[in-house]
VMD Tcl script that builds the backbone (N, CA, C; Angstrom):
set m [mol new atoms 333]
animate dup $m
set s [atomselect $m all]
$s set {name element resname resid chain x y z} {
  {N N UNK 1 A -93.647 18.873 -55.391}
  {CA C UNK 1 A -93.546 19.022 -53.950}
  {C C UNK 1 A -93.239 17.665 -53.329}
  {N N UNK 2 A -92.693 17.779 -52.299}
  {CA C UNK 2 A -91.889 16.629 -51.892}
  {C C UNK 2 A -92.896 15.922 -50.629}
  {N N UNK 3 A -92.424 15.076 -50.298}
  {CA C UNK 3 A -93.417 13.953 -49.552}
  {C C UNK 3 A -92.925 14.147 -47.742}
  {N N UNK 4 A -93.594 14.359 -46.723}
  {CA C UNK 4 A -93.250 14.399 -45.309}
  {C C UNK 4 A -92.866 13.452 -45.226}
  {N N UNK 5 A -91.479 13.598 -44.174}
  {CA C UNK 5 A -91.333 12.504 -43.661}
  {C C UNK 5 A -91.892 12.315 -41.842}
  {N N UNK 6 A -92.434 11.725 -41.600}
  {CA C UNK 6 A -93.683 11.919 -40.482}
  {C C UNK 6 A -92.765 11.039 -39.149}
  {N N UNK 7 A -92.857 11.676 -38.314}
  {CA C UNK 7 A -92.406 11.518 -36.975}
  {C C UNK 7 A -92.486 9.818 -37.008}
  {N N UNK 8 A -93.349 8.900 -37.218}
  {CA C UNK 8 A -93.738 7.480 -36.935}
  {C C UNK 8 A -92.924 7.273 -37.607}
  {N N UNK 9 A -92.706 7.422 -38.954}
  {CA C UNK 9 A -91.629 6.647 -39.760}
  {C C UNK 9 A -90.204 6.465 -39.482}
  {N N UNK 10 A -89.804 7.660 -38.932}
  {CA C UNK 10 A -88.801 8.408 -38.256}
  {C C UNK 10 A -88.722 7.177 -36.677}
  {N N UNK 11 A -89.524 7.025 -36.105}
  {CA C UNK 11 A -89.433 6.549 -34.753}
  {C C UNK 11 A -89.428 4.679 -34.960}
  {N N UNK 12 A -90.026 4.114 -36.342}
  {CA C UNK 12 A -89.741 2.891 -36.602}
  {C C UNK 12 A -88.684 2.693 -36.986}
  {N N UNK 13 A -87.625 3.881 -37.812}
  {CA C UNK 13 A -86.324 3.639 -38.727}
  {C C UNK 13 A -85.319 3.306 -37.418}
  {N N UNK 14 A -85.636 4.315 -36.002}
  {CA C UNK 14 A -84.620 4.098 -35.237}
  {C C UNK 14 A -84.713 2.910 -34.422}
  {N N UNK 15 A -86.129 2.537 -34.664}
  {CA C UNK 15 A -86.366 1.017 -33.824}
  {C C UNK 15 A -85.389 0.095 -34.303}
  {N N UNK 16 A -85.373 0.509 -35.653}
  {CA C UNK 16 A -85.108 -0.703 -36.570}
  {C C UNK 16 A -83.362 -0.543 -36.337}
  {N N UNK 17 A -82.573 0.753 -36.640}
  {CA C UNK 17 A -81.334 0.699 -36.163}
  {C C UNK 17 A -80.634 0.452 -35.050}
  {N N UNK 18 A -81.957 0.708 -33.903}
  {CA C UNK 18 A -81.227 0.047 -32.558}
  {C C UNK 18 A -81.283 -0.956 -32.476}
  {N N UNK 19 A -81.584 -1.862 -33.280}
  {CA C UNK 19 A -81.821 -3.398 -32.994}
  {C C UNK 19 A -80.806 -4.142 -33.927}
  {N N UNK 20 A -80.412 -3.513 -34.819}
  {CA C UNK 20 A -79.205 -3.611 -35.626}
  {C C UNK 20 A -78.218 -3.557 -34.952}
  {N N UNK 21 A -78.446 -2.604 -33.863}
  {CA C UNK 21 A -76.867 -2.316 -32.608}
  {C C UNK 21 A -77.187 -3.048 -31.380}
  {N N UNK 22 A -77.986 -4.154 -31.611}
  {CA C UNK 22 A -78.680 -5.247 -30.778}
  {C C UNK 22 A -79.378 -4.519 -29.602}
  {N N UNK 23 A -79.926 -3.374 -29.674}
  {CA C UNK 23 A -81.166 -2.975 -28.291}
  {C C UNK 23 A -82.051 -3.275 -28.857}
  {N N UNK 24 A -82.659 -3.839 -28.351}
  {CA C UNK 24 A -84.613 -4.143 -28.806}
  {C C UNK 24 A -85.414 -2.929 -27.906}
  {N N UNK 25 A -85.767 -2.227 -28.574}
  {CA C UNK 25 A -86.554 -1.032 -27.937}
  {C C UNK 25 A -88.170 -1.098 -28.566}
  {N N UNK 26 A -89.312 -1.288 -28.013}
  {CA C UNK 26 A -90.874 -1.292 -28.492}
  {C C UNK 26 A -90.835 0.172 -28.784}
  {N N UNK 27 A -92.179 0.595 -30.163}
  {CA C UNK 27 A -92.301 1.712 -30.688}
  {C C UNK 27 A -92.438 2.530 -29.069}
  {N N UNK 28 A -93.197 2.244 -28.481}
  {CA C UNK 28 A -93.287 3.355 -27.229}
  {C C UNK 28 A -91.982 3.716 -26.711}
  {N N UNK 29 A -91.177 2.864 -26.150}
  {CA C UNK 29 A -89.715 2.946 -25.909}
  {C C UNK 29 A -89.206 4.140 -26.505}
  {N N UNK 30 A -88.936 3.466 -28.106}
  {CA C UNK 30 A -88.242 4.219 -29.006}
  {C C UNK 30 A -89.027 5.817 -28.994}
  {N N UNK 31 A -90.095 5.938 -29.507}
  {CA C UNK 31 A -91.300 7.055 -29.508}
  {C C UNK 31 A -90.366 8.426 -28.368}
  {N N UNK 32 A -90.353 7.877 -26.861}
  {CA C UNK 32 A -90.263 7.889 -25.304}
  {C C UNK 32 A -88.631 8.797 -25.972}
  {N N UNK 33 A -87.724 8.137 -26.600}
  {CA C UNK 33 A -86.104 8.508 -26.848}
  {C C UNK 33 A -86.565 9.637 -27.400}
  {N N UNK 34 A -87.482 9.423 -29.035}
  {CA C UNK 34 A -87.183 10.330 -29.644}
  {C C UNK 34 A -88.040 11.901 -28.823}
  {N N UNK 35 A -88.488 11.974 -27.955}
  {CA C UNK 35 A -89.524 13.292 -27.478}
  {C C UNK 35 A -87.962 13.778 -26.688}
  {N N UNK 36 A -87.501 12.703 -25.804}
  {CA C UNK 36 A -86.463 13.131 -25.047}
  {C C UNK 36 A -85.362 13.521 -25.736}
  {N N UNK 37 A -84.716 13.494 -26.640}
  {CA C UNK 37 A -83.734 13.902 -27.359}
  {C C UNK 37 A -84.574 15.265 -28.264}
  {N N UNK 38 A -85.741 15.232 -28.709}
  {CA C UNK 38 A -86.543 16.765 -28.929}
  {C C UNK 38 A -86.695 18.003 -28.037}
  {N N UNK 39 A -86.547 17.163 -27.017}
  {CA C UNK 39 A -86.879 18.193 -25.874}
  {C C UNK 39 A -84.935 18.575 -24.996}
  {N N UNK 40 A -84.455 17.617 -24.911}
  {CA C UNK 40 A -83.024 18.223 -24.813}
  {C C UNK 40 A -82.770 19.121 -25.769}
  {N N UNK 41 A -83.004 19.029 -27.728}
  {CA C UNK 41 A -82.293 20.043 -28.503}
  {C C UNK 41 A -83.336 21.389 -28.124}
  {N N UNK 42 A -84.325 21.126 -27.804}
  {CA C UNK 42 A -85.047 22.590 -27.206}
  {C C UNK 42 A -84.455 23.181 -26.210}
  {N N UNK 43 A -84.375 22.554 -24.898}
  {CA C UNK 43 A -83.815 23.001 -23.496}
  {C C UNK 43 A -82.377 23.908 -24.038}
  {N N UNK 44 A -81.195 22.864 -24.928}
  {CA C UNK 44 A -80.299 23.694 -25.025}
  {C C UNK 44 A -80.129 24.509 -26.013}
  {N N UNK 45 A -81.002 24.721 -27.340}
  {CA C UNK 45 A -81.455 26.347 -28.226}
  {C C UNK 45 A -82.191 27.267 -26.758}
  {N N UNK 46 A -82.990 27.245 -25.895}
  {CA C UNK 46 A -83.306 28.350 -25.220}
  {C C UNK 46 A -82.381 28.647 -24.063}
  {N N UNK 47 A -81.333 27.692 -23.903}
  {CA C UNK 47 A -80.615 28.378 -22.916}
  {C C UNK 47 A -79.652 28.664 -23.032}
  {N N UNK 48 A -79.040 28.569 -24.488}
  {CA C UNK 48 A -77.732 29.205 -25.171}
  {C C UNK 48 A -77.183 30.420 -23.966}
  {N N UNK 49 A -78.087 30.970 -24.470}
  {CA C UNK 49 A -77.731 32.765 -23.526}
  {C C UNK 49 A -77.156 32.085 -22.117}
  {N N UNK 50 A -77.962 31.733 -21.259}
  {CA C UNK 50 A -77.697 31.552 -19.764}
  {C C UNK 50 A -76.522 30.745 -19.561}
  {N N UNK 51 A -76.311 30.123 -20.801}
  {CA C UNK 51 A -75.167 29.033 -20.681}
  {C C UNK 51 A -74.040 29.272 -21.195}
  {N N UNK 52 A -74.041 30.541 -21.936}
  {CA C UNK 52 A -72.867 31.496 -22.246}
  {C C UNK 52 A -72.446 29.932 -23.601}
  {N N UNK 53 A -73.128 29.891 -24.270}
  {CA C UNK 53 A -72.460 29.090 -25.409}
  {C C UNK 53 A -73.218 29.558 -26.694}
  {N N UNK 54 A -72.619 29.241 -27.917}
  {CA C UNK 54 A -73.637 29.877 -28.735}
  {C C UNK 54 A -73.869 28.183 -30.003}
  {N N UNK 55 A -73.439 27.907 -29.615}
  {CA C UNK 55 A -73.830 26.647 -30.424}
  {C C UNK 55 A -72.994 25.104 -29.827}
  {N N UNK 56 A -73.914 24.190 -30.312}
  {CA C UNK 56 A -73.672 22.657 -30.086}
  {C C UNK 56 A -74.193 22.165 -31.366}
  {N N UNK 57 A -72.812 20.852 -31.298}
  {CA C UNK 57 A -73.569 20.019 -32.477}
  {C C UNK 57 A -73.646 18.549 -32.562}
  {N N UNK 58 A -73.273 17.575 -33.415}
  {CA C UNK 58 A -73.736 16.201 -33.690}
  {C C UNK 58 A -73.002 15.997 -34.542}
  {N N UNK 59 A -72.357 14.598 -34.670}
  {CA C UNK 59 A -71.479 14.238 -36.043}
  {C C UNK 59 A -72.571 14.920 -37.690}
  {N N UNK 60 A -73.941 14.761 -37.779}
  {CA C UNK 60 A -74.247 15.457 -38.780}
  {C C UNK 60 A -74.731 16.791 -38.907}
  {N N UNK 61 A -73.724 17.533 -38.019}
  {CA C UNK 61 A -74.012 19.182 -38.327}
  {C C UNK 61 A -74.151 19.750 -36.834}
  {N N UNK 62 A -74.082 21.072 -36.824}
  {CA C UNK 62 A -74.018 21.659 -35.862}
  {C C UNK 62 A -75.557 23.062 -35.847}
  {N N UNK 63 A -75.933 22.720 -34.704}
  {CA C UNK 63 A -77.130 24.018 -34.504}
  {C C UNK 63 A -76.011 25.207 -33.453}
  {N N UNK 64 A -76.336 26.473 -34.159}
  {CA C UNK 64 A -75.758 27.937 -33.570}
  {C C UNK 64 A -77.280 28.661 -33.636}
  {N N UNK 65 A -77.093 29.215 -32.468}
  {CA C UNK 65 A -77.861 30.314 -32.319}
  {C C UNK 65 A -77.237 31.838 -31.982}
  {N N UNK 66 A -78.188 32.687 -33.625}
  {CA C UNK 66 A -77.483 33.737 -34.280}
  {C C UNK 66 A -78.103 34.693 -33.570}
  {N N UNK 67 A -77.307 35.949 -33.310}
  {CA C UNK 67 A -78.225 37.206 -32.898}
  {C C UNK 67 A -78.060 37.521 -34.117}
  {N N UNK 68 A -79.815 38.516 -34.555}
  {CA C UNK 68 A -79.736 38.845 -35.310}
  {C C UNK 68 A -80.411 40.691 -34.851}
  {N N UNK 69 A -79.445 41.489 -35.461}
  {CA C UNK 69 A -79.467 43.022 -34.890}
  {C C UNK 69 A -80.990 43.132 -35.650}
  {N N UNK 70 A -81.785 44.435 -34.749}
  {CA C UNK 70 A -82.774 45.264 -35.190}
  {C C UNK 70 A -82.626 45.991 -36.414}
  {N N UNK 71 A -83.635 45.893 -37.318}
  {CA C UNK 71 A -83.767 46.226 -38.548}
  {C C UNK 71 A -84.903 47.336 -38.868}
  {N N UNK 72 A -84.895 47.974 -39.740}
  {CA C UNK 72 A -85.770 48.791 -40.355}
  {C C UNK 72 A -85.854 49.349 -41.814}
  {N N UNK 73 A -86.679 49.631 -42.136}
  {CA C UNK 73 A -86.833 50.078 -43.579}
  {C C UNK 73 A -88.034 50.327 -44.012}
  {N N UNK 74 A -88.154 50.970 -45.724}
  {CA C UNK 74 A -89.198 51.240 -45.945}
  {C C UNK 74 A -89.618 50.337 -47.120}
  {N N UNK 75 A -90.908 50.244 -47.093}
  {CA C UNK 75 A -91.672 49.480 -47.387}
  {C C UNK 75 A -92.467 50.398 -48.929}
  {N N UNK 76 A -91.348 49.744 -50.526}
  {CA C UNK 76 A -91.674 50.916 -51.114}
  {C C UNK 76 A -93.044 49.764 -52.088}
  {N N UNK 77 A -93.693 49.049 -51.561}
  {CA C UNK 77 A -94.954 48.444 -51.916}
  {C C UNK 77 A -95.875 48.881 -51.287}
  {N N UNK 78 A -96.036 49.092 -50.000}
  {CA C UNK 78 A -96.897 49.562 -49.333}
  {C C UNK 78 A -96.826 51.455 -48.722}
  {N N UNK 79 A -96.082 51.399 -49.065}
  {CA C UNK 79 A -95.450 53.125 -48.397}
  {C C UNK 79 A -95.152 53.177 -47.198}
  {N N UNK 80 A -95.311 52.081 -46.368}
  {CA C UNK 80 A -94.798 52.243 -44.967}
  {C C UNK 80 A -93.578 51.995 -44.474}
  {N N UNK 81 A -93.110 52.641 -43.091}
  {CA C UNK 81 A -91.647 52.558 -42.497}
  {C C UNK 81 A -92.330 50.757 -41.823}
  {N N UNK 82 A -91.346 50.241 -41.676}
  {CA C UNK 82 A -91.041 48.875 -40.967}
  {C C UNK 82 A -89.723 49.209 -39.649}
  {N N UNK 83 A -90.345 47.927 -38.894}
  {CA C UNK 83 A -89.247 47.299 -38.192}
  {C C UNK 83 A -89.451 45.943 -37.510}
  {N N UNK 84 A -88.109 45.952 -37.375}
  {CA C UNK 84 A -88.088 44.379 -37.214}
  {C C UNK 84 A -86.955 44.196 -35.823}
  {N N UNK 85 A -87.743 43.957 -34.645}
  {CA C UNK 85 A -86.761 44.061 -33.466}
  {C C UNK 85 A -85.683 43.275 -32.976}
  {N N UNK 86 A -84.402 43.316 -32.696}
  {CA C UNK 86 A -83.414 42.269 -32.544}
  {C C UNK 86 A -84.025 40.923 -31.688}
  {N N UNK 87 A -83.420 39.763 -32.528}
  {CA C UNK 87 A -84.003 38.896 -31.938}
  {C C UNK 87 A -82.514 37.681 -32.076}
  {N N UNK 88 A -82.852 36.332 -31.620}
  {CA C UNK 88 A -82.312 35.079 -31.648}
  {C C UNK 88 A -82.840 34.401 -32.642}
  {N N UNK 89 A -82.268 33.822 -33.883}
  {CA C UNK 89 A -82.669 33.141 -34.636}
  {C C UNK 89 A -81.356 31.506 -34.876}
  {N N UNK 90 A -82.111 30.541 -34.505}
  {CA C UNK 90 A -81.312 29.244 -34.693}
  {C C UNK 90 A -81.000 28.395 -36.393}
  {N N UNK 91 A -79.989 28.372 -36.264}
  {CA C UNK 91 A -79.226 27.520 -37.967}
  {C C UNK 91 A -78.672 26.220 -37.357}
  {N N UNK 92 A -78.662 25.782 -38.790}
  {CA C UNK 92 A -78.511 24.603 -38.388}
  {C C UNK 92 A -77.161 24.428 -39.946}
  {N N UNK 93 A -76.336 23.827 -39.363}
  {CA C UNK 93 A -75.065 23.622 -40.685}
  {C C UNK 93 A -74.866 22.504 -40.515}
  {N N UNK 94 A -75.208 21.851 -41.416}
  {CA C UNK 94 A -74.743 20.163 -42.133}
  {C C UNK 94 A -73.518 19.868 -41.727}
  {N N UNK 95 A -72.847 19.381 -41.264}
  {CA C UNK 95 A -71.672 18.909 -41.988}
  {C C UNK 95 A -70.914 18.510 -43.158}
  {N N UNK 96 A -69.780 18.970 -43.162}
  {CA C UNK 96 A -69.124 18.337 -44.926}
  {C C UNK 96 A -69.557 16.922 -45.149}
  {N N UNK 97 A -68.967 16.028 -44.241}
  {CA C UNK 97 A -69.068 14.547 -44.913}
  {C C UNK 97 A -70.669 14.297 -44.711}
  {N N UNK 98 A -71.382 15.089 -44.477}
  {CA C UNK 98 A -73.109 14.758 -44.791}
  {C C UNK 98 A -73.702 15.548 -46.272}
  {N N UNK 99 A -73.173 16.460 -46.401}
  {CA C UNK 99 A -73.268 17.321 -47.703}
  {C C UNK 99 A -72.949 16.327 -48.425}
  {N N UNK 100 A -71.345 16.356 -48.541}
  {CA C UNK 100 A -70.473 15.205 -49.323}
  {C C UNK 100 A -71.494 14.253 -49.794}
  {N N UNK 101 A -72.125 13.555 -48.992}
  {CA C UNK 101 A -72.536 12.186 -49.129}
  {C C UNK 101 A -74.143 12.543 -49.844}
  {N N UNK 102 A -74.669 13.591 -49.868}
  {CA C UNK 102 A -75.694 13.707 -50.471}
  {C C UNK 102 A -75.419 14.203 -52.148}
  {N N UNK 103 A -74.707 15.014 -52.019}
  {CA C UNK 103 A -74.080 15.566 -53.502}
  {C C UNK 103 A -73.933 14.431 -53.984}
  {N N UNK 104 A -72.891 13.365 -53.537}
  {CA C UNK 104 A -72.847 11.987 -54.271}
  {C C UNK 104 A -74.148 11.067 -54.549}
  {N N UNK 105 A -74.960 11.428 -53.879}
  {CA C UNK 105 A -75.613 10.293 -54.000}
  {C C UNK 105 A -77.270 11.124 -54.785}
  {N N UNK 106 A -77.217 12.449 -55.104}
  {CA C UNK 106 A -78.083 12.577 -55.543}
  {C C UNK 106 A -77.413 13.516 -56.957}
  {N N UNK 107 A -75.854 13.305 -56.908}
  {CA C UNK 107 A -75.533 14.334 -58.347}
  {C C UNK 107 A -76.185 13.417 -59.969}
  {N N UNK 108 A -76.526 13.947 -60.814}
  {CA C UNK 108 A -77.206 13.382 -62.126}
  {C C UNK 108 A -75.917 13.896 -62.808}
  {N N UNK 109 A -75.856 12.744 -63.833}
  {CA C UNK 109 A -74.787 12.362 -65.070}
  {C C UNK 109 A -75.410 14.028 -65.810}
  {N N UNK 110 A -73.908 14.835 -66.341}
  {CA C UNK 110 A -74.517 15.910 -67.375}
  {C C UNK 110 A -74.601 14.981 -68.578}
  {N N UNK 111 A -75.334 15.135 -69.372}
  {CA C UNK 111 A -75.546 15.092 -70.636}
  {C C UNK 111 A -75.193 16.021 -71.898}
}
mol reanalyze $m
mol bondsrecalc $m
mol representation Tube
mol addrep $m
């Protein structure tokens, strides 16, 4: 099982890259960006509908939000009928040159 990567670590890496692109931003600063850029990709997944768009994205990938139709069936473990009511469910698709760059960098030599 793999290791979290935890919001703080996440909010020092970008300290550390904005200062590379010469902004000096303090963890609170930075902290302050990252809630606001969390809370923009929220605002625009719930207002897809009202905004008549169904997806936006970012040089590494694009978020769509899918309708997904009402479902039903039976349930031959338990004996019961199911359903499952149409709803909105959000994806998220990588981009190629981010795929790309992981395949490379994590493919192992066959033997």
């Amino acid at each position: 099982m793999g290791v979290r990567l935890s919001k703080k670590l996440i909010i020092k890496e970008l300290q550390e890259q904005c200062l590379d692109l010469g902004v000096k931003l303090s963890l609170d600063q930075t902290s302050k960006i990252i809630t606001a850029f969390e809370n923009t990709i929220e605002e625009a997944i719930l207002a897809a509908d009202s905004k008549e768009y169904d997806s936006f994205g970012f040089s590494f990938g694009q978020f769509k939000v899918i309708d997904v139709p009402q479902r039903s069936g039976h349930s031959s473990l338990f004996g019961k009928d199911w359903v499952t009511g149409a709803h909105k469910r959000v994806h998220l698709q990588f981009s190629a040159p981010l795929k790309r760059r992981l395949k490379e960098e994590t493919l192992k030599p066959v033997e």
